[in-house]
Residue, then its C-alpha position, 0 to 999 in steps of 0.5 A: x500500500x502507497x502510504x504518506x512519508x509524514x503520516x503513513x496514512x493511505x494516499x490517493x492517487x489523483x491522475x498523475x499525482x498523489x495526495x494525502x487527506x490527512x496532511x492535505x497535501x500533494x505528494x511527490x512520487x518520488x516521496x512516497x513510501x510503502x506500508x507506513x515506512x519512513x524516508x530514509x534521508x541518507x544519501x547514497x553518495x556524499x558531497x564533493x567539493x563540486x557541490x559548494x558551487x551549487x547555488x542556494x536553492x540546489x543546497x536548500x534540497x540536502x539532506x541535514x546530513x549531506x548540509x553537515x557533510x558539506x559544511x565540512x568540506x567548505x570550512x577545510x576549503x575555507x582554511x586552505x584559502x587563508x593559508x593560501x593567502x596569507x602566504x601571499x601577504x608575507x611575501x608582498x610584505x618582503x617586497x615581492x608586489x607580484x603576488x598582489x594580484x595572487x593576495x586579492x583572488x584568494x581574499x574573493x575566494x575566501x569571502x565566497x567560501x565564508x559566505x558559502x559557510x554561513x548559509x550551510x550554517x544557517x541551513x542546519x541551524x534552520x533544520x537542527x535549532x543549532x549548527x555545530x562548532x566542530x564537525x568530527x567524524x564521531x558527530x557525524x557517526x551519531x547523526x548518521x546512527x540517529x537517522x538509522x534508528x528513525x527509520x525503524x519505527x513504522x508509521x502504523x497504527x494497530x486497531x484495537x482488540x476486540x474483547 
């Protein structure tokens, strides 16, 4: 039975879309579950550093644990650049006015990555109420073991017995 991924209840399916009664809303095919099991929100592959050029609205679609994930890779990016960068400032200040053009690409890249750092942070602090200082692989374990264990739990209900 197509059930709901919010409520479990039975949907309908109204010519080429689905909806649920209960939640009064229209259901994309690709969240429908079976018998009242719940959505699995593990992704099958994790983000690459090619996913920090996605744009907010294509970020907005993650998975909290993929937004973790990738806030991950963008601080460790971010770091690389001011390292970079700061290398380009000592030399600029011994004298080699070469790298000023090297000092000014890396502080752009570095405010986009910081920018891109605050709305994965605001996106998870949207999601969780909070976004975490640091992200360990023990953190993400325990996301990752927490969102398993949400998913054992079938939405159904059981009628009464009958005496």
């Amino acid at each position: 039975m197509k059930t709901c991924p919010f409520c479990g209840s039975g949907i309908k399916q109204l010519l080429s879309s689905y909806y649920c009664d209960f939640c009064e809303l229209g259901i994309p095919r690709e969240d429908i579950q079976e018998k009242g099991k719940r959505k699995d929100f593990l992704p099958e592959l994790q983000p690459t550093v090619q996913d920090l050029s996605k744009s907010t609205r294509e970020i907005m679609r993650f998975s909290i644990i993929e937004l973790v994930l990738l806030l991950k890779l963008a601080r460790k990016e971010r770091a690389n650049l001011y390292k970079q960068r700061y290398i380009f400032v000592q030399s600029i200040k011994q004298g080699a006015l070469e790298y000023r053009e090297g000092e000014q690409y890396t502080f752009i890249e570095y405010e986009k990555m910081t920018r891109k750092c605050f709305v994965l942070e605001n996106l998870i602090r949207e999601r969780m109420g909070y976004y975490p200082a640091f992200i360990t692989n023990s953190f993400i374990w325990k996301l990752a073991e927490r969102m398993i264990k949400s998913l054992q739990k079938d939405m159904i209900i059981h009628l009464p017995k009958q005496r």
